[in-house]
N, C-alpha and C positions, 0 to 999 in steps of 0.2 A: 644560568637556568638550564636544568635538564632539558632532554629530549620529553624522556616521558611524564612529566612535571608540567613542560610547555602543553601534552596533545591533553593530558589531566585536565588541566584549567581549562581548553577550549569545549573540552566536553561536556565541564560542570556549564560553564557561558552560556552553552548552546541550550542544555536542559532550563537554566534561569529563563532564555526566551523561549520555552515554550517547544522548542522541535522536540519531536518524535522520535524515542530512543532508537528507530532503526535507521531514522537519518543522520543522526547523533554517530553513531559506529559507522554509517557509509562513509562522511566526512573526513572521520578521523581516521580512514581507512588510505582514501586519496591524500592526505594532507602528508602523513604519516610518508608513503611513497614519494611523494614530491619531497619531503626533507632528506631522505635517504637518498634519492635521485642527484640531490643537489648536493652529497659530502656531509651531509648534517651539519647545512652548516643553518643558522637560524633564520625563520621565513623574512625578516626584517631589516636581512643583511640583502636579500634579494628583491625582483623586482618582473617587471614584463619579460626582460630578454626570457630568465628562467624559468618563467610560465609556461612561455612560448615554449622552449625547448626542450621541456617536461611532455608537455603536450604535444610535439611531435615525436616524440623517443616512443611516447603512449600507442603512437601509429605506427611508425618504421619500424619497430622494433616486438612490440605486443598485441598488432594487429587488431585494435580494440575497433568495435562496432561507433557511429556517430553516437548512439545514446549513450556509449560507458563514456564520451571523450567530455561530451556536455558534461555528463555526471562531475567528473575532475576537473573542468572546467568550474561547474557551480560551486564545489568546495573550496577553490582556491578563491574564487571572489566572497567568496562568505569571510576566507579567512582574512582577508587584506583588507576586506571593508570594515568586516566587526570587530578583530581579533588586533590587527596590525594597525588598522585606523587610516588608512593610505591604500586607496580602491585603484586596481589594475585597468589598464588603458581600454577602452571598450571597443577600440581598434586594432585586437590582437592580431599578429603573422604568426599563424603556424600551420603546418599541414594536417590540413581536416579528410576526417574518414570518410574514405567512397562508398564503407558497405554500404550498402542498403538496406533498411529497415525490412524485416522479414512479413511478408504478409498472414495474417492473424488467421491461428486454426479456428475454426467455428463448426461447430453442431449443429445437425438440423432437429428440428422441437420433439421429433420422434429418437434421436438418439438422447437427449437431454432428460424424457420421461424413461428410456430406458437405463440412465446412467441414474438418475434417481432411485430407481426402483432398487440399484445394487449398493449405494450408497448403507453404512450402519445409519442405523435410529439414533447414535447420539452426535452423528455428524448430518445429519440429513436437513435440520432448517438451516444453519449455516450456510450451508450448498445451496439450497434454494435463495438463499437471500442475495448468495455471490449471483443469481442467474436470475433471479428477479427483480432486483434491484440494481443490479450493475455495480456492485461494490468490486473493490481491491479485499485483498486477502485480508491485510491487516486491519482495513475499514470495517469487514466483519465478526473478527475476532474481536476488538476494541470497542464495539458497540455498547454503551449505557444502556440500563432499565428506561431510562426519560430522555432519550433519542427517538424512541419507538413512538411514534401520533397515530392511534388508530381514529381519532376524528378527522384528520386529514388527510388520514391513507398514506404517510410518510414516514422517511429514516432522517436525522439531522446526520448531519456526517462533518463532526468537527476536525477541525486540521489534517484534513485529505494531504495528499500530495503536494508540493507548493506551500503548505500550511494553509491550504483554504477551506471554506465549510460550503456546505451545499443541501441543498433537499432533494430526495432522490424518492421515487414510487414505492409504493407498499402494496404489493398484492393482496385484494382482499382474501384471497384460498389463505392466506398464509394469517390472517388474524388471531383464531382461536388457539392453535398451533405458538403463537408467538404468547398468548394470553398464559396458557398454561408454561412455557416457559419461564416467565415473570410469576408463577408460583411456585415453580422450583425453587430459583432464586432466593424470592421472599422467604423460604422454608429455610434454605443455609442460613442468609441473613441474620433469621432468627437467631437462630442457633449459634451465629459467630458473637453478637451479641453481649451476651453475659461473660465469653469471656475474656478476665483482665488483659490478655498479650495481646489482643484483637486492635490493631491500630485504624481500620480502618482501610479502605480501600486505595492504590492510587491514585493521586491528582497530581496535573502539572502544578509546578510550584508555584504560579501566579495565582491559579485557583485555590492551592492550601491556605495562602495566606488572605486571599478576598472571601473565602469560603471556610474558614476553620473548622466548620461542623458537617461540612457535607460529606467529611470520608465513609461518615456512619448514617449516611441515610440512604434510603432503598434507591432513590431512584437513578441514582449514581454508581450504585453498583453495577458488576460488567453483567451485561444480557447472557453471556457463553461462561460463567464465572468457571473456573478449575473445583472439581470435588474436593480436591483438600486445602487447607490453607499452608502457604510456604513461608518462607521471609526473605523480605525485601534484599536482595545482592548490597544496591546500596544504602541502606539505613536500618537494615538488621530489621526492621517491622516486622511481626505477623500480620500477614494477608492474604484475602483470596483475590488471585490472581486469576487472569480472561486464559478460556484452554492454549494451549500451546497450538500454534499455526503448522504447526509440521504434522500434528493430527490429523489436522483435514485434509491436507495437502496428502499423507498417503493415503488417505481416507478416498477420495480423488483420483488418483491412480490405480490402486486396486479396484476400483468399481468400476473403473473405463479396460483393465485387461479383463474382467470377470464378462463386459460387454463382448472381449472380443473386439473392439475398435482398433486401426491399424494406425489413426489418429494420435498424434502424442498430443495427449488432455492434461490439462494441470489447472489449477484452483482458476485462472485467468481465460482458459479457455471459455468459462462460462460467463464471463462477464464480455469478452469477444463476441459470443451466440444473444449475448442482450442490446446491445449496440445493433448487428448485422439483424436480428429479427426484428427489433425497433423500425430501423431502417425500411426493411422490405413490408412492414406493412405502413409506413405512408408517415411518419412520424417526421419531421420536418429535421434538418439534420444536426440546426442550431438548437433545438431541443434538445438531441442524443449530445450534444457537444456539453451540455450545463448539466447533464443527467449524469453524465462519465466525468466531470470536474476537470474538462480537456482546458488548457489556457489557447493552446492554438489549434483552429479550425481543421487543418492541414490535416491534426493527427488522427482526429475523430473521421476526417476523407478515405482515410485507409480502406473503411467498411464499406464505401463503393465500388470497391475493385471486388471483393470477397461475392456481392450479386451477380458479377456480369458475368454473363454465361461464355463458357471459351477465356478464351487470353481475347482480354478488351472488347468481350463484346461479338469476336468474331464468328461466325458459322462456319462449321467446318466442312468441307465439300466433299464432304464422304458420307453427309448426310441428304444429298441432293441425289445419290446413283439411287 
Protein backbone atom coordinates (compact mmCIF):
# COMPACT_ATOMS: atom_id res chain seq x y z
CA UNK A 1 0.00 0.00 0.00
CA UNK A 2 1.08 3.56 -0.93
CA UNK A 3 2.03 6.17 1.24
CA UNK A 4 -0.32 8.53 -0.25
CA UNK A 5 -3.14 5.79 -0.83
CA UNK A 6 -2.70 4.92 3.01
CA UNK A 7 -3.10 9.08 4.22
CA UNK A 8 -6.15 8.84 1.01
CA UNK A 9 -8.19 6.36 2.92
CA UNK A 10 -7.67 7.98 6.40
CA UNK A 11 -8.93 11.10 5.02
CA UNK A 12 -12.10 9.68 3.26
CA UNK A 13 -12.38 7.56 7.25
CA UNK A 14 -12.31 10.52 8.91
CA UNK A 15 -14.86 12.61 6.53
CA UNK A 16 -17.24 9.21 6.86
CA UNK A 17 -17.08 10.09 10.82
CA UNK A 18 -18.21 13.28 10.45
CA UNK A 19 -14.64 15.56 11.27
CA UNK A 20 -14.26 18.73 9.93
CA UNK A 21 -12.40 19.18 6.92
CA UNK A 22 -9.83 21.36 8.64
CA UNK A 23 -9.36 18.66 11.16
CA UNK A 24 -9.28 16.29 8.44
CA UNK A 25 -5.93 18.03 6.82
CA UNK A 26 -4.48 18.90 10.35
CA UNK A 27 -4.37 15.04 11.10
CA UNK A 28 -3.23 14.16 7.95
CA UNK A 29 -0.71 16.71 8.30
CA UNK A 30 0.78 15.21 11.71
CA UNK A 31 0.22 11.72 10.54
CA UNK A 32 1.92 12.28 7.30
CA UNK A 33 5.28 13.71 9.39
CA UNK A 34 5.18 11.04 11.74
CA UNK A 35 5.45 8.45 8.73
CA UNK A 36 8.34 10.40 7.11
CA UNK A 37 9.92 10.72 10.68
CA UNK A 38 9.66 7.09 11.02
CA UNK A 39 11.51 6.05 7.22
CA UNK A 40 8.06 5.48 5.71
CA UNK A 41 7.87 2.81 6.93
CA UNK A 42 3.94 1.92 7.64
CA UNK A 43 2.17 3.18 10.94
CA UNK A 44 1.45 -0.63 11.74
CA UNK A 45 4.73 -1.73 11.69
CA UNK A 46 5.32 0.78 14.55
CA UNK A 47 4.25 1.32 17.96
CA UNK A 48 4.61 3.65 21.49
CA UNK A 49 8.46 3.61 21.40
CA UNK A 50 7.98 5.64 17.97
CA UNK A 51 5.24 7.75 19.15
CA UNK A 52 7.22 8.58 21.92
CA UNK A 53 10.15 9.46 19.87
CA UNK A 54 8.28 11.39 17.16
CA UNK A 55 7.06 13.34 19.95
CA UNK A 56 10.29 14.31 21.33
CA UNK A 57 12.14 14.98 17.96
CA UNK A 58 8.80 17.47 17.80
CA UNK A 59 10.49 19.22 21.02
CA UNK A 60 14.29 18.88 20.76
CA UNK A 61 14.45 19.52 17.57
CA UNK A 62 11.15 21.81 16.17
CA UNK A 63 10.75 23.54 19.25
CA UNK A 64 6.92 23.17 19.09
CA UNK A 65 4.60 24.96 21.79
CA UNK A 66 2.60 22.20 24.33
CA UNK A 67 -0.60 22.83 22.02
CA UNK A 68 1.03 21.86 18.62
CA UNK A 69 2.62 18.54 20.69
CA UNK A 70 -0.99 17.66 21.92
CA UNK A 71 -2.31 18.39 18.47
CA UNK A 72 0.25 15.35 17.02
CA UNK A 73 -0.32 13.63 19.89
CA UNK A 74 -4.35 13.59 19.19
CA UNK A 75 -3.57 12.65 15.58
CA UNK A 76 -1.59 9.71 16.22
CA UNK A 77 -4.23 8.34 18.71
CA UNK A 78 -6.87 8.93 16.29
CA UNK A 79 -4.73 7.09 13.92
CA UNK A 80 -3.87 3.85 16.05
CA UNK A 81 -7.39 3.72 17.52
CA UNK A 82 -9.54 4.24 14.38
CA UNK A 83 -7.17 3.58 11.47
CA UNK A 84 -4.61 0.77 13.00
CA UNK A 85 -7.40 -0.67 15.46
CA UNK A 86 -4.41 -1.00 18.27
CA UNK A 87 -4.73 2.34 20.71
CA UNK A 88 -1.29 3.73 21.92
CA UNK A 89 -0.24 3.30 25.63
CA UNK A 90 -1.99 6.09 27.65
CA UNK A 91 1.21 6.16 29.75
CA UNK A 92 3.42 7.71 26.98
CA UNK A 93 7.50 8.79 27.89
CA UNK A 94 8.41 11.47 25.92
CA UNK A 95 9.66 15.02 26.57
CA UNK A 96 6.86 17.37 26.82
CA UNK A 97 6.93 21.07 25.94
CA UNK A 98 7.76 23.80 28.69
CA UNK A 99 6.57 26.62 26.51
CA UNK A 100 4.02 28.17 27.96
CA UNK A 101 0.77 28.92 26.69
CA UNK A 102 0.82 32.55 25.54
CA UNK A 103 -1.63 34.83 27.45
CA UNK A 104 -4.73 35.93 25.28
CA UNK A 105 -4.69 39.50 23.51
CA UNK A 106 -8.02 41.22 24.52
CA UNK A 107 -9.81 44.46 23.59
CA UNK A 108 -11.31 46.73 25.82
CA UNK A 109 -15.29 47.33 24.57
CA UNK A 110 -14.23 50.73 23.38
CA UNK A 111 -11.53 49.52 21.15
CA UNK A 112 -13.93 46.67 19.84
CA UNK A 113 -16.69 49.49 18.77
CA UNK A 114 -13.86 51.16 17.28
CA UNK A 115 -12.60 48.12 15.45
CA UNK A 116 -16.22 47.53 14.24
CA UNK A 117 -16.70 50.79 13.00
CA UNK A 118 -13.53 50.07 10.40
CA UNK A 119 -14.55 46.74 9.79
CA UNK A 120 -16.38 46.46 5.50
CA UNK A 121 -20.20 45.92 5.66
CA UNK A 122 -19.82 42.59 4.18
CA UNK A 123 -17.58 41.37 6.91
CA UNK A 124 -19.02 43.38 9.74
CA UNK A 125 -21.94 40.71 11.37
CA UNK A 126 -19.54 37.87 11.12
CA UNK A 127 -17.05 40.00 13.36
CA UNK A 128 -19.69 40.70 15.58
CA UNK A 129 -20.96 37.36 15.95
CA UNK A 130 -17.01 36.18 16.49
CA UNK A 131 -17.28 38.87 19.53
CA UNK A 132 -20.75 38.36 20.61
CA UNK A 133 -20.99 35.21 20.59
CA UNK A 134 -17.78 33.82 21.38
CA UNK A 135 -17.38 31.83 18.25
CA UNK A 136 -14.13 30.36 16.48
CA UNK A 137 -13.40 31.48 13.10
CA UNK A 138 -14.61 28.44 11.34
CA UNK A 139 -17.82 28.12 13.82
CA UNK A 140 -18.79 31.48 12.14
CA UNK A 141 -18.11 30.97 8.73
CA UNK A 142 -19.81 27.47 8.80
CA UNK A 143 -23.04 28.74 10.42
CA UNK A 144 -26.51 27.28 8.92
CA UNK A 145 -29.64 29.57 8.13
CA UNK A 146 -31.47 27.12 11.26
CA UNK A 147 -28.46 27.42 13.69
CA UNK A 148 -29.78 30.98 14.14
CA UNK A 149 -32.98 30.77 17.26
CA UNK A 150 -34.11 34.29 17.45
CA UNK A 151 -36.87 32.78 20.02
CA UNK A 152 -34.17 31.84 22.21
CA UNK A 153 -31.65 34.48 21.62
CA UNK A 154 -29.22 31.69 20.34
CA UNK A 155 -26.46 30.03 17.77
CA UNK A 156 -26.41 26.05 17.86
CA UNK A 157 -22.77 25.43 17.03
CA UNK A 158 -22.48 21.87 15.55
CA UNK A 159 -19.26 19.98 15.77
CA UNK A 160 -17.20 22.83 17.47
CA UNK A 161 -13.68 21.74 18.40
CA UNK A 162 -13.51 18.24 19.77
CA UNK A 163 -16.48 17.48 17.62
CA UNK A 164 -18.94 18.90 20.10
CA UNK A 165 -22.08 21.05 19.81
CA UNK A 166 -23.11 23.73 22.24
CA UNK A 167 -25.60 26.84 22.60
CA UNK A 168 -23.85 29.94 22.67
CA UNK A 169 -25.86 33.79 23.22
CA UNK A 170 -27.29 35.81 20.40
CA UNK A 171 -27.28 39.41 20.96
CA UNK A 172 -30.38 40.94 20.56
CA UNK A 173 -28.63 44.27 18.55
CA UNK A 174 -27.61 41.78 16.19
CA UNK A 175 -31.28 40.22 15.37
CA UNK A 176 -32.79 42.16 12.49
CA UNK A 177 -29.32 42.51 11.10
CA UNK A 178 -29.01 38.72 11.14
CA UNK A 179 -32.94 38.59 9.72
CA UNK A 180 -32.04 40.41 6.66
CA UNK A 181 -29.19 38.42 6.21
CA UNK A 182 -31.34 35.25 5.99
CA UNK A 183 -33.01 37.28 3.09
CA UNK A 184 -30.15 37.57 1.16
CA UNK A 185 -29.62 34.11 1.36
CA UNK A 186 -33.09 33.00 0.69
CA UNK A 187 -32.69 35.53 -2.61
CA UNK A 188 -29.43 33.23 -4.10
CA UNK A 189 -31.30 30.20 -2.91
CA UNK A 190 -33.76 31.01 -5.00
CA UNK A 191 -32.04 31.63 -7.70
CA UNK A 192 -29.62 28.41 -7.32
CA UNK A 193 -32.70 26.54 -7.49
CA UNK A 194 -34.01 26.14 -10.95
CA UNK A 195 -30.71 25.40 -11.84
CA UNK A 196 -30.12 21.75 -13.19
CA UNK A 197 -25.94 21.52 -12.02
CA UNK A 198 -27.14 23.04 -8.56
CA UNK A 199 -26.42 19.86 -6.21
CA UNK A 200 -27.24 21.37 -3.31
CA UNK A 201 -25.39 22.62 -0.45
CA UNK A 202 -22.64 20.61 1.70
CA UNK A 203 -23.52 18.09 4.32
CA UNK A 204 -21.42 15.73 6.37
CA UNK A 205 -22.00 12.49 4.89
CA UNK A 206 -24.00 10.94 7.80
CA UNK A 207 -26.35 13.81 7.22
CA UNK A 208 -26.52 13.20 3.20
CA UNK A 209 -27.59 10.03 3.71
CA UNK A 210 -30.12 10.51 6.98
CA UNK A 211 -31.21 13.59 5.17
CA UNK A 212 -31.24 13.16 1.29
CA UNK A 213 -33.38 16.23 0.76
CA UNK A 214 -32.01 18.65 2.91
CA UNK A 215 -28.97 19.81 0.65
CA UNK A 216 -31.90 22.00 -1.08
CA UNK A 217 -33.60 23.52 1.65
CA UNK A 218 -33.22 26.91 3.08
CA UNK A 219 -32.53 26.20 6.21
CA UNK A 220 -29.44 24.38 5.83
CA UNK A 221 -27.98 26.59 3.78
CA UNK A 222 -24.68 28.49 4.96
CA UNK A 223 -25.76 31.90 6.82
CA UNK A 224 -22.28 33.65 5.19
CA UNK A 225 -23.00 31.64 1.85
CA UNK A 226 -20.19 32.81 -1.14
CA UNK A 227 -21.75 35.05 -3.94
CA UNK A 228 -20.93 32.64 -6.58
CA UNK A 229 -21.48 29.14 -6.87
CA UNK A 230 -18.03 26.80 -7.19
CA UNK A 231 -17.74 23.10 -7.43
CA UNK A 232 -17.05 20.81 -4.95
CA UNK A 233 -12.81 19.82 -5.12
CA UNK A 234 -14.12 16.51 -4.03
CA UNK A 235 -17.20 15.46 -6.09
CA UNK A 236 -17.13 17.91 -8.78
CA UNK A 237 -20.91 19.31 -7.35
CA UNK A 238 -22.02 22.77 -8.11
CA UNK A 239 -22.46 24.72 -4.91
CA UNK A 240 -22.61 27.66 -2.81
CA UNK A 241 -20.15 27.56 -0.72
CA UNK A 242 -19.84 29.44 3.18
CA UNK A 243 -17.25 32.83 2.27
CA UNK A 244 -13.82 31.91 2.53
CA UNK A 245 -12.19 32.52 6.22
CA UNK A 246 -9.17 34.34 5.03
CA UNK A 247 -11.86 37.12 4.11
CA UNK A 248 -12.47 38.00 7.46
CA UNK A 249 -9.47 37.24 8.78
CA UNK A 250 -7.96 40.15 6.58
CA UNK A 251 -10.93 41.81 6.93
CA UNK A 252 -9.73 41.89 10.72
CA UNK A 253 -6.35 42.99 10.39
CA UNK A 254 -6.79 45.85 8.19
CA UNK A 255 -9.40 47.29 10.45
CA UNK A 256 -7.29 46.84 13.75
CA UNK A 257 -4.08 48.87 11.62
CA UNK A 258 -6.65 51.35 10.14
CA UNK A 259 -7.40 51.67 14.26
CA UNK A 260 -4.06 52.27 14.71
CA UNK A 261 -3.79 49.53 17.52
CA UNK A 262 -0.17 48.43 18.44
CA UNK A 263 -2.15 45.12 19.38
CA UNK A 264 -1.71 42.12 17.05
CA UNK A 265 -5.77 41.48 16.52
CA UNK A 266 -6.73 38.57 14.56
CA UNK A 267 -10.43 36.87 14.12
CA UNK A 268 -9.70 35.12 17.91
CA UNK A 269 -8.80 38.21 19.46
CA UNK A 270 -12.37 38.91 19.55
CA UNK A 271 -13.58 35.94 20.86
CA UNK A 272 -10.58 36.47 23.75
CA UNK A 273 -12.44 40.16 24.53
CA UNK A 274 -15.91 37.88 24.85
CA UNK A 275 -14.68 35.38 27.57
CA UNK A 276 -12.40 38.34 29.40
CA UNK A 277 -15.54 40.90 29.15
CA UNK A 278 -17.98 37.94 30.15
CA UNK A 279 -15.61 37.53 32.94
CA UNK A 280 -15.30 40.95 34.33
CA UNK A 281 -18.74 41.58 34.41
CA UNK A 282 -19.70 38.82 37.07
CA UNK A 283 -20.63 35.93 34.67
CA UNK A 284 -19.82 32.85 36.69
CA UNK A 285 -16.65 31.09 34.93
CA UNK A 286 -18.20 27.70 34.33
CA UNK A 287 -20.71 29.44 32.30
CA UNK A 288 -17.79 31.25 30.03
CA UNK A 289 -16.31 27.66 30.11
CA UNK A 290 -19.72 25.95 28.20
CA UNK A 291 -20.14 29.39 26.29
CA UNK A 292 -16.46 28.93 24.69
CA UNK A 293 -16.99 24.78 24.29
CA UNK A 294 -13.67 24.70 26.59
CA UNK A 295 -13.42 20.62 27.68
CA UNK A 296 -11.07 21.76 30.61
CA UNK A 297 -11.61 24.46 33.07
CA UNK A 298 -7.85 25.19 33.24
CA UNK A 299 -8.11 26.80 29.69
CA UNK A 300 -11.04 28.91 30.01
CA UNK A 301 -8.76 30.19 33.80
CA UNK A 302 -6.43 31.95 31.37
CA UNK A 303 -9.07 35.11 31.30
CA UNK A 304 -8.21 35.52 34.99
CA UNK A 305 -4.79 36.54 34.51
CA UNK A 306 -5.97 39.00 31.44
CA UNK A 307 -8.10 41.12 34.78
CA UNK A 308 -5.68 41.47 37.23
CA UNK A 309 -4.28 44.52 37.27
CA UNK A 310 -0.15 44.37 37.31
CA UNK A 311 1.67 41.03 37.06
CA UNK A 312 -0.75 38.90 39.62
CA UNK A 313 -2.53 41.29 41.01
CA UNK A 314 0.47 43.38 42.30
CA UNK A 315 0.63 47.33 42.90
CA UNK A 316 3.25 48.79 41.81
CA UNK A 317 5.06 51.29 44.32
CA UNK A 318 5.51 53.97 42.16
CA UNK A 319 2.09 54.47 42.56
CA UNK A 320 2.24 55.21 46.40
CA UNK A 321 5.35 58.40 45.81
Amino acid sequence: MSRSKFLSDLAQKMMTLGYAKRTVETYVYWIRLYILYSGKRHPAELGNEAVEAFLSHLVNKRNVSRSTQQLALNSLAFLYDKVIERPISLDLKFNRSKIPRKLPIVLTTSEVKQLFDHVPAGYKLPAQLLYGSGLRLMEAVRLRIADVDFNYGCLRIWNGKGGKHRQVTLAPELHSVLKAQIQVMQHYFELDLPNPEFQGVWLPHALERKYPNANKELGWQYLFGSKKLSLDPQTNSLRRHHIDETGLQKAIRSAAIKCGFTKQVSCHTLRHSFATHLLANGIDIRTIQEQLGHSDLATTQIYTHVLKQGANGVKSPLSLL
